[in-house]
N, C-alpha and C positions, 0 to 999 in steps of 0.2 A: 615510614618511608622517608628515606631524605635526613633522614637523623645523625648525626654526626659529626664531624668538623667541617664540613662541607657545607652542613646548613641543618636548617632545624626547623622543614614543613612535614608538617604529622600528615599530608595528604598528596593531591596531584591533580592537575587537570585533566577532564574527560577526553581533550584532545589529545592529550598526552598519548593515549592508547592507542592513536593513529603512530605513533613511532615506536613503538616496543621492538616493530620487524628491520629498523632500519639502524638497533643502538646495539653495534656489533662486540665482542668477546676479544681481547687485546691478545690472549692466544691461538685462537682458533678463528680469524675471518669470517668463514663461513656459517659460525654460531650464532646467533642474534637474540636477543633477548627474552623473544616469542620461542624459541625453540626450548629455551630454559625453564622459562614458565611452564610450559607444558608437559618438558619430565617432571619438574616438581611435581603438579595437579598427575599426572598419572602416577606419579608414584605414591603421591601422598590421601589423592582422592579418585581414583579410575572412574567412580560412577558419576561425577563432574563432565568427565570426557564424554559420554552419553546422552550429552543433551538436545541431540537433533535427535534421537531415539525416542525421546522424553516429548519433544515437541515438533512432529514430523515437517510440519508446513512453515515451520519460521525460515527455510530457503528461502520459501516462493512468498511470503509475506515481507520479506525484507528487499523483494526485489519491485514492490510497488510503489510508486509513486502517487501520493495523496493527490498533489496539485493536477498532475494531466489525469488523473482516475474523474478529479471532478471535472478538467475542462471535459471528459469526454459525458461524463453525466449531463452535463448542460447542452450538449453537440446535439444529445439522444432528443432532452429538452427540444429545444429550436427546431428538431427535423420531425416531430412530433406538430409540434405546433405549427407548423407550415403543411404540414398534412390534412390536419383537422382545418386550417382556412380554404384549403383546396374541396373538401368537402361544402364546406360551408357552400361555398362557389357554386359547387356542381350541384346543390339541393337548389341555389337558385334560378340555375338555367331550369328549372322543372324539368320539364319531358322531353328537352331539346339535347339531348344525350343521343349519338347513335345507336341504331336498333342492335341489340344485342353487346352494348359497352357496360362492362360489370366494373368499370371504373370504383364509383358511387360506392355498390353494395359489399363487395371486395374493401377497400379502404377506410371503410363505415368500421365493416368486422374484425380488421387488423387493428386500427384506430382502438378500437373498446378494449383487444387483449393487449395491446403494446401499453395506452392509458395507467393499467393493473401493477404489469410490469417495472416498467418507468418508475413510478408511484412503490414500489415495493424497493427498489432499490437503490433511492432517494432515500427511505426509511433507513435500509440498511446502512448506509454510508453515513447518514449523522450516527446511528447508532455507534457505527463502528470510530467514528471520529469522535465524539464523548467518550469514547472507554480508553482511547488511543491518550485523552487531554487528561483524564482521569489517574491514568497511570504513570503520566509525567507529572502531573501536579503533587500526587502523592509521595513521590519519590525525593 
């Protein structure tokens, strides 16, 4: 790419790809660079075009956000653990709980299944963060 009399870089920046849609065709306006590429690849390669077919969830995988996924894992975090000192609380008032308040025993048993939860998906999110680091590193 780039070879020529104009210059002589055998590559291009990754950023570069942000402007493919904006480096227009000097006969045709409305052409854009991205449009070219893509008769090429259909003509040249159509099972290329296919690749959200090949890999159904990289839409909704490309529309996550790492950073606030984990502010919200930590949120889950912090609202967990203000739940379990609330408990703690109410085991210390003993018996001084109003007659028929399932506060305590309700929150005890959410507490134990959210704990699991939480903890399960802390797991998954380093996982999925090492395979994410994994395959930029490798690249």
């Amino acid at each position: 790419m780039n070879k020529g009399p104009r210059g002589s870089a055998y590559g291009f920046r990754i950023s570069s790809l942000n402007k493919i849609g904006d480096v227009r065709a000097t006969s045709d306006r409305n052409l854009t660079l991205l449009h070219y590429i893509v008769k090429i690849c259909s003509q040249q390669w159509p099972d290329l075009l296919q690749l959200d077919k090949d890999i159904p969830t990289v839409h909704a995988a490309a529309k996550v956000n790492l950073s606030e996924l984990q502010k919200e894992i930590n949120s889950l975090s912090e609202g967990l653990s203000y739940i379990e000192r609330e408990i703690i609380w109410h085991r210390a008032q003993g018996s001084a709980a109003p007659k028929g308040d399932r506060f305590r025993m309700a929150m005890t048993e959410f507490s134990g299944l959210a704990v699991e939860k939480l903890s399960s998906l802390q797991t998954q999110f380093k996982e999925m963060n090492s395979q994410i680091l994994i395959r930029v590193v490798s690249r």
